[in-house]
Every structure is written in C-alpha cells, then in structure tokens.
C-alpha positions as CSV (number, residue, x, y, z in Angstrom):
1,X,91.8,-10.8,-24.0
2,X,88.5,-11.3,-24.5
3,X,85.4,-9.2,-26.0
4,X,83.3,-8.8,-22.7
5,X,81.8,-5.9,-22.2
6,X,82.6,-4.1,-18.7
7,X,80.5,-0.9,-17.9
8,X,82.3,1.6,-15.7
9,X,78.7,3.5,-15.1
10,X,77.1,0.0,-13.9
11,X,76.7,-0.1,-10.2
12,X,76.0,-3.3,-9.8
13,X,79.1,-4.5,-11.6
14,X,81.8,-2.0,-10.7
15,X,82.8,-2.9,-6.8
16,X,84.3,0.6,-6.7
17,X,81.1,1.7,-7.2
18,X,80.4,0.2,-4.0
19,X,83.3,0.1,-2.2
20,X,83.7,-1.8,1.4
21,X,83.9,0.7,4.2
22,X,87.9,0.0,4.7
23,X,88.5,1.1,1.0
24,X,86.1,3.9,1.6
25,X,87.9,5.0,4.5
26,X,91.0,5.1,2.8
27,X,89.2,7.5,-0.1
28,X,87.6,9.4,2.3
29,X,90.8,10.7,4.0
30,X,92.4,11.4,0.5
31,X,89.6,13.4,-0.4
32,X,89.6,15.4,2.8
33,X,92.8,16.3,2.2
34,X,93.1,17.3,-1.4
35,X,89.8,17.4,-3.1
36,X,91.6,18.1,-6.6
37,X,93.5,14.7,-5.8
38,X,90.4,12.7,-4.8
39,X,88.9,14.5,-8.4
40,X,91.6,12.8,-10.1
41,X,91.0,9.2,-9.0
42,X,87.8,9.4,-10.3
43,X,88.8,10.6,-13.6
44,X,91.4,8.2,-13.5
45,X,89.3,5.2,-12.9
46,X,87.2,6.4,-15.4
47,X,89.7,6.5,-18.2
48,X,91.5,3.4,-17.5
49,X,88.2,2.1,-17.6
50,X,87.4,3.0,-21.1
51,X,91.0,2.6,-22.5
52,X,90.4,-1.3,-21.1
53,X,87.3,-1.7,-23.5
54,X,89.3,-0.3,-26.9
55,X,92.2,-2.3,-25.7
56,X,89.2,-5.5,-25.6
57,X,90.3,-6.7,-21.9
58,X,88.4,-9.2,-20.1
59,X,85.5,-8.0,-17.6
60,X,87.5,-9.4,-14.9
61,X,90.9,-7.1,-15.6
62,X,88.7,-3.9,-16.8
63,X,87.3,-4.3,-13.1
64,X,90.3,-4.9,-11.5
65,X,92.6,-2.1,-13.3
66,X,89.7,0.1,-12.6
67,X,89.5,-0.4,-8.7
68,X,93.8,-0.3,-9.0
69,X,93.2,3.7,-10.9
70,X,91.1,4.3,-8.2
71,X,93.5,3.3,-5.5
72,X,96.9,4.8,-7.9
73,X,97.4,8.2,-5.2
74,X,96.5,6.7,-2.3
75,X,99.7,7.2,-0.9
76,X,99.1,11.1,-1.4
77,X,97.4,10.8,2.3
78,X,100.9,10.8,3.2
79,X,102.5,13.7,1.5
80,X,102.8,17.5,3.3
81,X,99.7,19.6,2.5
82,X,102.5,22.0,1.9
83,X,104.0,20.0,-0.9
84,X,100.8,18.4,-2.3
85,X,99.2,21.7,-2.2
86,X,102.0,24.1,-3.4
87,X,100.6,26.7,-5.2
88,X,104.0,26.8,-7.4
89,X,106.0,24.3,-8.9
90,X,108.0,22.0,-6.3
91,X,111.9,21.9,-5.8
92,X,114.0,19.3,-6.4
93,X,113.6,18.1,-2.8
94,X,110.3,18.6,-2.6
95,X,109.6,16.5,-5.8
96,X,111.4,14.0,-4.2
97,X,109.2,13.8,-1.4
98,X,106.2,13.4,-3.9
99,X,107.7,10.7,-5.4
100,X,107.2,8.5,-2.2
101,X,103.7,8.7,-2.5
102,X,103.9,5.6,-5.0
103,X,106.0,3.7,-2.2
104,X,103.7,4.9,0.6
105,X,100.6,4.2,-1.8
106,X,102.1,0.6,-2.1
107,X,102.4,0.2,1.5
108,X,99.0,1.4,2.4
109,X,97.8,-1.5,0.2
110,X,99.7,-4.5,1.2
111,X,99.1,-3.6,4.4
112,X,95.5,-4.3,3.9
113,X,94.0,-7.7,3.2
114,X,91.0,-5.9,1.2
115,X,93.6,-3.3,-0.9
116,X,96.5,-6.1,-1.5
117,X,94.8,-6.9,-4.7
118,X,95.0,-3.7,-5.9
119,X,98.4,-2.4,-5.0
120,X,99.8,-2.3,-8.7
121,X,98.2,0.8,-9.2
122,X,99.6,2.6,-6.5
123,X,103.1,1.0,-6.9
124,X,103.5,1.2,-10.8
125,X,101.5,4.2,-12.3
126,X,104.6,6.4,-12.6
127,X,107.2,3.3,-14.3
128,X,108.2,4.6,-17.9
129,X,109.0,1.7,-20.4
130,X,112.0,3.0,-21.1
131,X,113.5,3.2,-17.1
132,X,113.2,6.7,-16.7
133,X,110.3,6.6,-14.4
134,X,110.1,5.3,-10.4
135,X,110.0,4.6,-7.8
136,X,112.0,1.4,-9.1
137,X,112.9,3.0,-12.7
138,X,111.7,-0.4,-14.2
139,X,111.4,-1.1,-18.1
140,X,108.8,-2.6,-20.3
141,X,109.3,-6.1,-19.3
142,X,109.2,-5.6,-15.6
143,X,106.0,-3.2,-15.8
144,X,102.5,-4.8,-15.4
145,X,100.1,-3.4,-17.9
146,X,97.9,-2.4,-15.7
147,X,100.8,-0.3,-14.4
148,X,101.4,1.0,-18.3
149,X,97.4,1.5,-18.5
150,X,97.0,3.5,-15.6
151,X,100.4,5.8,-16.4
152,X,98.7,6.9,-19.7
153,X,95.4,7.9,-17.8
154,X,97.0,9.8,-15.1
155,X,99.3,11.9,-16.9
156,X,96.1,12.8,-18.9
157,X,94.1,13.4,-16.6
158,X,96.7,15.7,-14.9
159,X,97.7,17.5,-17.0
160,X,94.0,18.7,-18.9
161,X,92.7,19.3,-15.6
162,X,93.2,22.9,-14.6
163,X,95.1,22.4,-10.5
164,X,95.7,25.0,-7.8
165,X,99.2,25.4,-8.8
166,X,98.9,25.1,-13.0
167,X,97.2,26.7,-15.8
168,X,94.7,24.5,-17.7
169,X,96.4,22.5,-21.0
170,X,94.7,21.6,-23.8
171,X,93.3,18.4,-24.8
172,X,95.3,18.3,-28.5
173,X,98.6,19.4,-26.5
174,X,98.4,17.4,-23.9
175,X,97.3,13.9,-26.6
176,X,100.7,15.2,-28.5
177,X,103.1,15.1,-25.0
178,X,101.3,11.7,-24.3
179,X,102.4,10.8,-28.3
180,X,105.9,12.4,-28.0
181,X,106.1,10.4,-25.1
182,X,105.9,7.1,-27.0
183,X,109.2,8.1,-29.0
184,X,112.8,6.9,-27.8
185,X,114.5,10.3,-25.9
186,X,116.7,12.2,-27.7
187,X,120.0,12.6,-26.5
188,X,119.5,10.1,-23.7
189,X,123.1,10.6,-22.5
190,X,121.8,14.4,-21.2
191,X,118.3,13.1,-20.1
192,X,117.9,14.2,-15.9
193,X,117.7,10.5,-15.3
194,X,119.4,7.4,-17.0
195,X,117.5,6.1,-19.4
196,X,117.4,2.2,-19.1
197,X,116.0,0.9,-23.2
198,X,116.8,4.0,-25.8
199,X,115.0,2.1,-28.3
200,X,111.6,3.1,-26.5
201,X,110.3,5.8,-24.8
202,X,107.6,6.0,-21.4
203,X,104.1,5.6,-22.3
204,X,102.7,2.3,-24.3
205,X,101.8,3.7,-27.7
206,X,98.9,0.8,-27.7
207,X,97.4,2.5,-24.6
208,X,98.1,6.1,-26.3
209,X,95.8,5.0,-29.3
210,X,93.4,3.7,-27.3
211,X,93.1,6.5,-25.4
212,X,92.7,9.0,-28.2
213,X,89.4,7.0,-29.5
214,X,88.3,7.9,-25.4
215,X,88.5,11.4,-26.1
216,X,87.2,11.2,-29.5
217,X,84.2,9.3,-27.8
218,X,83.9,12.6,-25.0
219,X,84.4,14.8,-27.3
220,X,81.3,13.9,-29.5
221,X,79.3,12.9,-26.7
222,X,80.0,16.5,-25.4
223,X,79.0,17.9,-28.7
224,X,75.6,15.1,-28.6
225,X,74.6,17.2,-25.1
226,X,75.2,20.7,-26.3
227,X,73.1,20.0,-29.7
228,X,70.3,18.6,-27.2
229,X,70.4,21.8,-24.6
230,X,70.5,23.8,-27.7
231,X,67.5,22.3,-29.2
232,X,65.6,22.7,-25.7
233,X,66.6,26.6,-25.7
234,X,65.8,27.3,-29.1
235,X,62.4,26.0,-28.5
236,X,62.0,28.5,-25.2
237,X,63.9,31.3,-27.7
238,X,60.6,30.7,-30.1
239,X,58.3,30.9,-27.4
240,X,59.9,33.9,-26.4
241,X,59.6,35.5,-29.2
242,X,56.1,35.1,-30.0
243,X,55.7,37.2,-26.7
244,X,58.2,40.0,-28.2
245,X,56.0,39.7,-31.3
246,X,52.7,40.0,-28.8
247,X,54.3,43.1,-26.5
248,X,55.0,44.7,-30.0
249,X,51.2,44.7,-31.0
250,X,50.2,45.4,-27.6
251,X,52.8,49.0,-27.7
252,X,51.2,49.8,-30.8
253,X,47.5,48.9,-30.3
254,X,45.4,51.7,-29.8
255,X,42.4,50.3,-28.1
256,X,42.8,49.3,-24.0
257,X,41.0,46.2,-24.9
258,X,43.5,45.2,-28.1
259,X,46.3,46.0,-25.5
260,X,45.0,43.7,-22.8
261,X,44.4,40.9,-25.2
262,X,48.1,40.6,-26.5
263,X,49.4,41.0,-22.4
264,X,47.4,38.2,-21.8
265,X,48.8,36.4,-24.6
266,X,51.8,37.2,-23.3
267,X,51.3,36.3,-19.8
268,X,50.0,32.5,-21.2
269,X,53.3,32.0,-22.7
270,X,55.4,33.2,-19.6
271,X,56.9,30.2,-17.7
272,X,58.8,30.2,-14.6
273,X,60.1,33.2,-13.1
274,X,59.8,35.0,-16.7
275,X,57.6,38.2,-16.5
276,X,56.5,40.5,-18.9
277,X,59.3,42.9,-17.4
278,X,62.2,40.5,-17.9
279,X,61.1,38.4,-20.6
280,X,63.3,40.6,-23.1
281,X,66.3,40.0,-21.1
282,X,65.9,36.1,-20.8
283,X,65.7,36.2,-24.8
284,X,68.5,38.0,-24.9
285,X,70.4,35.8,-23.1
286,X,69.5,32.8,-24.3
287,X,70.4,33.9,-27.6
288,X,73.9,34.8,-26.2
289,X,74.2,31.0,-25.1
290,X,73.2,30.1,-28.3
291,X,75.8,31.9,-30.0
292,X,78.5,31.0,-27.5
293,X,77.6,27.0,-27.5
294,X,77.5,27.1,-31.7
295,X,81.0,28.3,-31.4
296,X,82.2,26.1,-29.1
297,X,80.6,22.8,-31.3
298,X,82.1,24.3,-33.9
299,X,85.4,24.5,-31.7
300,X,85.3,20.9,-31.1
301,X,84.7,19.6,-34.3
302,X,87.5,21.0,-35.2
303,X,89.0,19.5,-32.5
304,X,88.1,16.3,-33.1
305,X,89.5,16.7,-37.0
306,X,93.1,17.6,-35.2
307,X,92.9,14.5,-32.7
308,X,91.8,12.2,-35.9
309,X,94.7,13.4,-37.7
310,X,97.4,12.5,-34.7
311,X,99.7,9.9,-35.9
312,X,101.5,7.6,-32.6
C-alpha cells in the first residue's frame, strides 16, 4: 500500500462523483425507492473512503472501494417495499428475503460491463471473518478486503443513523458493538449460525481502528463548525445588545429628542428582518443557541475522551 493521497470530496478524481449515466440509473432507482437506503450509500462511500486513507491504500483501491460502497445495496432495488420499508423488525422469512439483496446486488453488477468492476461490494459487504455472515458464509481468507472494509462502514453507518423502523444509537455504542465484534463468539456451539474460525470474530479489527480515528476526525471537525457559528452569533448577540442598552436609554430618556436619538441608534444597528419590536426576542434566542451548542461541544469532547479510550 502506498501513501497517495485520494480525496473523496475531489470531483475531478472520484468517478462516482461523476458517475456514467448507466451507474446513475442504477442509483437513481434505488433512491426512488428507499431514500434512507440511497442516504446510506453515500455515507457508506464516504466512510470507506476515509478508512482507506488511515489504512494508507493506494489512490487506485481508495477509488475503487469507494465506487464498490457506493454500489454495496444495489441489489435493494430488488427487495419488497414492504420488507425494505417495514416499519418493525423483519421475521425470520422476511430477513431471509433481505439477505438476497447481496446476491441480487451481485447480479445487477456482473450483468453490466460498466458495474462488473465493482461487484465486490455488493457481493461481500455482509461476509464475517469468522463464517457467520452470507450470502456464502465465507472466512477471512476467502473475503476481499474491500469486502471487510466496506462491512465495517455499513454496519456503522446503519446502525448511528436513525431509520424508519429503529431508534437512533449512539456513536460510543455503536464503535463498542463494531469492537465486540472483533472478538471470537462466545459459546459458538449456541451461535444462530455455525461459526466457521472460533479463533476470530466478524469485523477486521484493522478496519475497526481505523475507523475510530474517522469519527474522531468528524467529531472535531463538528466541534471546529459549531465554535465558528458560535463565534458568528456571539458577535450578532453583542450587536444586539448595544441596541437593548440603546432602547433602555431611550425608555428612560425624558426629552422626545434624547428618545429619537437612541431609536435611531437602534434602527442603525438592526439588520435583516430584526426590528425594534423583535429585536429582544432574536437576542433571546440566540442566547438559547448559545447555551444549547456550548453543551453540546462540551458533550462531544467528552465523547471524543470515551472513543480515545476504546481499546480493539
């Protein structure tokens, strides 16, 4: 593996940036039929793009595992709006049907001179290392990285995204089920499925780590944007106030000529749709964001502390 640099957010690099009609055609139908699954692509790609560069994978393979992330649920096109929009967990039979959207997925791509590259992704991205997963319940040896790359970013992305038919998980829990996930199953004998290698468990703890320094990265980069907003509003919550300080004068001025002074002091500092009627309740909002976003910073530096901490 080599140290080239691949950026995801570089149109002119990324070909799934600027896909050719047939594999936008193919996107374009998933995404008309499940918008939270078209959603998840993206976010997907995105990952697996940025676990690639801690991992230090060529340009060549950080491309083409990204293009296979964005291809991974292709299949999906295929699957029941009533079982790929259940608002409730699926049966047994029903999850069985789901499953086929890695063999469909795969078929969709071979098919297709243009998506034959890119049929790992759609084929491998639910193999565990340790046989448990399918559609071929493959081990280590047998499953592309790409394949073990991708697995780590969709059950990520799944399961901190808040769906129609789930409640919205954590980013610490969800990092530890990813890490628990590494470890050999216990009592393999009673696991639902046969487990193939006991010695390992389903996700590459490689990847894992990898991925952790990805959210560690969005994490501060979400606390970098709230600082900056922040700073922007507390310089609109100063201007504000130097009109509460103004209509405050103006109240208790006695003169009509003192009073219209500080109103047109006020009315220079007014900006947008403020008035001098509402200008007290835009303060007081903006305060209240200001006091909501410093807990939530301090939220996820704290967050970050726990993530730092985790041990694969």
């Amino acid at each position: 593996m080599s140290n080239d640099i691949f950026d995801f957010y570089d149109r002119t690099s990324l070909k799934s940036y600027n896909l050719d009609k047939n594999m936008q055609y193919q996107l374009n139908i998933l995404g008309s039929l499940d918008v939270f699954t078209r959603k998840h692509c993206e976010n997907v790609a995105s990952i697996v793009c940025r676990i690639c560069q801690y991992l230090h994978c060529s340009a060549s393979f950080t491309e083409y595992c990204t293009i296979c992330a964005y291809l991974h649920d292709i299949g999906k096109q295929f699957i029941p709006p009533s079982i790929l929009q259940k608002q409730g967990a699926l049966t047994d039979e029903e999850y069985e049907i789901m499953k086929k959207h890695t063999i469909f997925g795969h078929k969709v791509c071979m098919e297709d001179l243009k998506l034959r590259p890119y049929s790992a992704g759609a084929v491998y991205h639910h193999e565990a290392l340790n046989g448990t997963g399918y559609p071929n319940a493959l081990i280590k040896k047998d499953i592309p990285y790409e394949g073990q790359i991708i697995r780590v970013a969709d059950e990520y992305d799944a399961i901190v995204s808040k769906r129609q038919y789930k409640s919205h998980v954590g980013i610490v829990d969800t990092l530890k089920i990813l890490i628990e996930e590494c470890q050999p199953i216990k009592n393999p004998e009673n696991y639902r499925v046969p487990v193939k290698d006991k010695k390992l468990g389903k996700n590459n703890p490689i990847v894992v780590k990898a991925l952790i320094k990805v959210v560690i990265d969005d994490t501060e980069y979400e606390i970098s944007c709230i600082m900056d907003y922040l700073k922007d509003l507390k310089t609109d919550i100063k201007r504000l106030e130097e009109i509460e300080k103004y209509d405050k004068k103006r109240l208790s001025a006695k003169s009509l000529q003192k009073q219209e002074y500080f109103l047109n002091g006020m009315k220079y500092l007014l900006i947008g749709n403020e008035t001098i009627e509402n200008y007290s309740e835009v303060l007081n909002s903006y305060r209240n964001i200001v006091e909501t976003k410093n807990a939530h910073i301090k939220k996820l530096f704290e967050e970050i502390k726990i993530i730092k901490k985790l041990k694969v």
